[in-house]
N, C-alpha and C positions, 0 to 999 in steps of 0.2 A: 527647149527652154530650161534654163537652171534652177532647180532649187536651192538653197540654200538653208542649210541648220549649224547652230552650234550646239554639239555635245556639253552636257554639265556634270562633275561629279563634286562631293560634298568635300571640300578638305578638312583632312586629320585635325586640324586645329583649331579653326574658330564654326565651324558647320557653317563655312558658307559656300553657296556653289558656285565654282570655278568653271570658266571653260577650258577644255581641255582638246577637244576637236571639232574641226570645221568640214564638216560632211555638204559634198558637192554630188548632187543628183540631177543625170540628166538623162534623155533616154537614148541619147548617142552622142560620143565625142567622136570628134575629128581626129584623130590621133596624129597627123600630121601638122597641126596647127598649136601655135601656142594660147590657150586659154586665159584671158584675164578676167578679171571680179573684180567688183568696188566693196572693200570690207567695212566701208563706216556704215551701208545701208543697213536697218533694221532686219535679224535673222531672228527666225525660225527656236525657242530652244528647245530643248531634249533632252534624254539622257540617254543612255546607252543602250538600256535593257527595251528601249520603244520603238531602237531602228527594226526594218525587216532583216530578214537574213540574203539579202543579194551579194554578190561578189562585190567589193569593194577593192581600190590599188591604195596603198599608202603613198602617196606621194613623197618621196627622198627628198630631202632639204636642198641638193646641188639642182633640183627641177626650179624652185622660184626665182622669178625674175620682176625686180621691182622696175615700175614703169611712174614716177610720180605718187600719186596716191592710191597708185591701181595695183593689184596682187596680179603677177603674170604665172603661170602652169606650165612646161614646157613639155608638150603631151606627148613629142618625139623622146626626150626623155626619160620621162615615165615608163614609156613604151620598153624601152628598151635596158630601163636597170635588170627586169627578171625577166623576159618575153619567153621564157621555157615555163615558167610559173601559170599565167595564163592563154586564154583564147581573149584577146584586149577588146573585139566586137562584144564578148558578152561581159565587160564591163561598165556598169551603169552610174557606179559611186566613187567618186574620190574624197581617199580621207586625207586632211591637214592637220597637222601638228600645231597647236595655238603656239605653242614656244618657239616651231621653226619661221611661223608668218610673224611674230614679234621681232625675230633677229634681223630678217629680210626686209620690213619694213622701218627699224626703227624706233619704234613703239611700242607701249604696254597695250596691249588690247585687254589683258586681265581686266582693269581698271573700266574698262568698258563695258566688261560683261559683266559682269562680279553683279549678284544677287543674293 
């Protein structure tokens, strides 16, 4: 099962908190399969300093694949930008970039999260 949180941090400018990453926890990916998420459901938020310290993959921008209203993950992908970097079985978290799921989909999600 997925979890789902958004990362917040305060922006230099007006103090107000931005998201900035989409942290994906599960307790095993499929690495062969491509991943989707619905990103309008209600997430999780955060900040940074509250995640644990488990190995996380940043997800590369050329991995999303937009499917309609759906965020796709291309876990073969992923797999395969550093595969000297990790052991991918003991990967539990992926991180997303809010700016690279805003390009991919379209959309301002800031405006969404913005608290």
């Amino acid at each position: 099962m997925l979890k789902v949180k958004v990362v917040y941090e305060e922006s230099g400018e007006d103090d107000y908190l931005m998201p900035v990453w989409m942290i994906i926890d599960c307790h095993s990916f499929d690495w062969n399969k491509t991943l989707y998420i619905n990103i309008r459901a209600p997430f999780e938020r955060t900040m940074i300093d509250d995640l644990d310290d488990r190995i996380a993959a940043i997800v590369p921008d050329s991995s999303y694949i937009r499917h309609h209203d759906t965020l796709g993950i291309s876990l073969p992908h992923v797999s395969q930008a550093d595969p000297a970097l990790f052991n991918f079985s003991e990967i539990h978290r992926l991180m997303l970039r809010i700016s690279d799921i805003e390009d991919v989909m379209q959309y301002d999600l800031r405006k969404t999260f913005i608290f």
